[in-house]
matplotlib code that plots the C-alpha trace (Angstrom):
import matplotlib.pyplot as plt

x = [-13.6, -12.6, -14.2, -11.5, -9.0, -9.7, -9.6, -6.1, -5.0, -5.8, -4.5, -1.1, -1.5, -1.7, 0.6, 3.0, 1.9, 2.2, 6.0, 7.0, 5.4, 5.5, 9.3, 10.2, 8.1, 9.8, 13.6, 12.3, 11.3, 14.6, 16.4, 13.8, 14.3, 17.7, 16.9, 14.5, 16.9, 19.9, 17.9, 18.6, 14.2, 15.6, 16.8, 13.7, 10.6, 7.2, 5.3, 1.8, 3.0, 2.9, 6.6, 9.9, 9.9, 6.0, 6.1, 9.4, 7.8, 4.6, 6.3, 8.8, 5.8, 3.9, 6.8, 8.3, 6.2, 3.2, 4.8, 5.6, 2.5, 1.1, 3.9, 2.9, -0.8, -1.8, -4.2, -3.7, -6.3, -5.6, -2.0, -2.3, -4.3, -1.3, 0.9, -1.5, -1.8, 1.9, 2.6, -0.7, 1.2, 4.2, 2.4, 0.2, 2.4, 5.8, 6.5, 4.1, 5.9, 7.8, 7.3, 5.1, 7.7, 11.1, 13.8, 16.4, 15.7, 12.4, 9.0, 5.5, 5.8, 7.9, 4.9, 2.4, 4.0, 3.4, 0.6, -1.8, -0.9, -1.4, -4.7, -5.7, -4.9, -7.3, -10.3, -9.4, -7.5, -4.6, -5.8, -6.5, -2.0, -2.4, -2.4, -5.5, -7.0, -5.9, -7.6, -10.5, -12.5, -12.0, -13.0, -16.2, -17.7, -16.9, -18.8, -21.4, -21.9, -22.6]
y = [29.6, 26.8, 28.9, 31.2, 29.1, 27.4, 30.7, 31.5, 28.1, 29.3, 32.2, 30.9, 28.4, 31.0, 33.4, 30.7, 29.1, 33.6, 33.7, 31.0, 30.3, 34.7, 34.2, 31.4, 33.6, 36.7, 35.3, 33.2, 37.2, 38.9, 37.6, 39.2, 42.2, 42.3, 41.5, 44.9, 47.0, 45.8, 46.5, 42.9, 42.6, 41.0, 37.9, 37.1, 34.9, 36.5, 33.8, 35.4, 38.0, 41.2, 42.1, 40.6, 43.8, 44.0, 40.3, 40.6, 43.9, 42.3, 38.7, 40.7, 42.2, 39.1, 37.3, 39.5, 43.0, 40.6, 37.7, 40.7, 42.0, 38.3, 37.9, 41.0, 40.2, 43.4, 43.4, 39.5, 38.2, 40.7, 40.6, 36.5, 36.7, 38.1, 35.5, 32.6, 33.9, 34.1, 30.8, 29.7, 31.1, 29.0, 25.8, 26.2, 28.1, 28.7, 24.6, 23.5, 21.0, 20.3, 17.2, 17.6, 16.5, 17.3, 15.5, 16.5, 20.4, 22.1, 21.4, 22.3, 21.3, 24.5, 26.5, 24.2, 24.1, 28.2, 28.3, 26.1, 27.8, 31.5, 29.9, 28.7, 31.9, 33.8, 31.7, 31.6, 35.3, 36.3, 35.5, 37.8, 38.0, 40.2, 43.7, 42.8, 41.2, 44.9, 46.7, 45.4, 44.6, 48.4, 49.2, 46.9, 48.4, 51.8, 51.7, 49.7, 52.9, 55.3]
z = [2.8, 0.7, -2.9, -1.8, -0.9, -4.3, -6.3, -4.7, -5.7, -9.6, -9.3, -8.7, -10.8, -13.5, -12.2, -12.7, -16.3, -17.1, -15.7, -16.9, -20.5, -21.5, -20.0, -22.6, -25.1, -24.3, -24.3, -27.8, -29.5, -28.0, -30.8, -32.9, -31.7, -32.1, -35.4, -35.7, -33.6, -36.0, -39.3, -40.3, -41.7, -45.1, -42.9, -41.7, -43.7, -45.2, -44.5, -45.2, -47.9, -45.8, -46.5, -44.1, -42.4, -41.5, -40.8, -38.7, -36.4, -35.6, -34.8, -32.4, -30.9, -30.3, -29.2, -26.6, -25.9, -25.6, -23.8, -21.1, -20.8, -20.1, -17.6, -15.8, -16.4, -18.1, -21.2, -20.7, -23.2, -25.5, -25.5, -25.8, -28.9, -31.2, -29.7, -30.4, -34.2, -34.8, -33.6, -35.6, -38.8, -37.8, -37.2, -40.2, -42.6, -42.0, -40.7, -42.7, -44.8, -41.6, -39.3, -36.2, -33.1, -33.2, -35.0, -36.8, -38.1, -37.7, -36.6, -35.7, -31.8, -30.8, -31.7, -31.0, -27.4, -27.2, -28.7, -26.6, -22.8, -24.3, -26.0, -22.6, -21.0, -23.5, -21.9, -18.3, -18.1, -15.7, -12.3, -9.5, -8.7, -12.0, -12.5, -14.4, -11.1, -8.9, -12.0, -12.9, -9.7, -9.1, -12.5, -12.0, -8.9, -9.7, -12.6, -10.4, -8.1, -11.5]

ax = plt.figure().add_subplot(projection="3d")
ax.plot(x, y, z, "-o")
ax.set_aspect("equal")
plt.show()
């Protein structure tokens, strides 16, 4: 009684770090796809020399069609990983002459501040309030029965 009270107690406790961490994330890549869906790639950096409309496309998609799979808790360890890599590249590379806390203009924390929940949720997954926690308990024991 109390493992499962315990385990409900996680799940919400991730249910909430995915709505509310893959909401900021999503509404922080809707710009960015305004950006795509306006043309505008030459405004936006090439920070590992892929071209500012590759490197544009794959940050919207990080940023906001992966931030809502991790709200919805589909894919969720999959759809973290791009997210954690794009905000790797802006700690590490795009702010990388740039101060660590905020100040006055740019900084690491911003991405250091999405970058470490999506990490975590890479190890610990979605929780069972997920469609990943409807799906793959199914999946499991129907490949358990052959």
């Amino acid at each position: 009684m109390e493992a499962r009270r315990q385990d409900l107690t996680n799940s919400i406790g991730l249910l909430i770090l995915r709505l509310g961490v893959g909401g900021f994330m999503a509404a922080h890549g809707w710009g960015k796809l305004q950006m795509v869906l306006a043309g505008d790639f030459d405004k936006f950096g090439d920070p590992i020399g892929l071209g500012s409309g590759l490197s544009l496309v794959l940050v919207m998609s990080a940023e906001f069609v992966c931030a809502l799979l991790v709200m919805a808790g589909f894919a969720t360890r999959f759809a973290a990983a791009p997210i954690v890599f794009a905000m790797a590249v802006a700690v590490f590379v795009a702010h990388a002459n740039d101060p660590w806390t905020m100040g006055e203009g740019a900084s690491k924390e911003p991405a250091l501040l999405y970058l470490f929940p999506f990490l975590a949720l890479i190890f610990t997954g979605a929780g069972k309030l997920s469609v990943d926690g409807l799906i793959w308990p199914r999946w499991r024991a129907r490949r358990a029965k052959g």
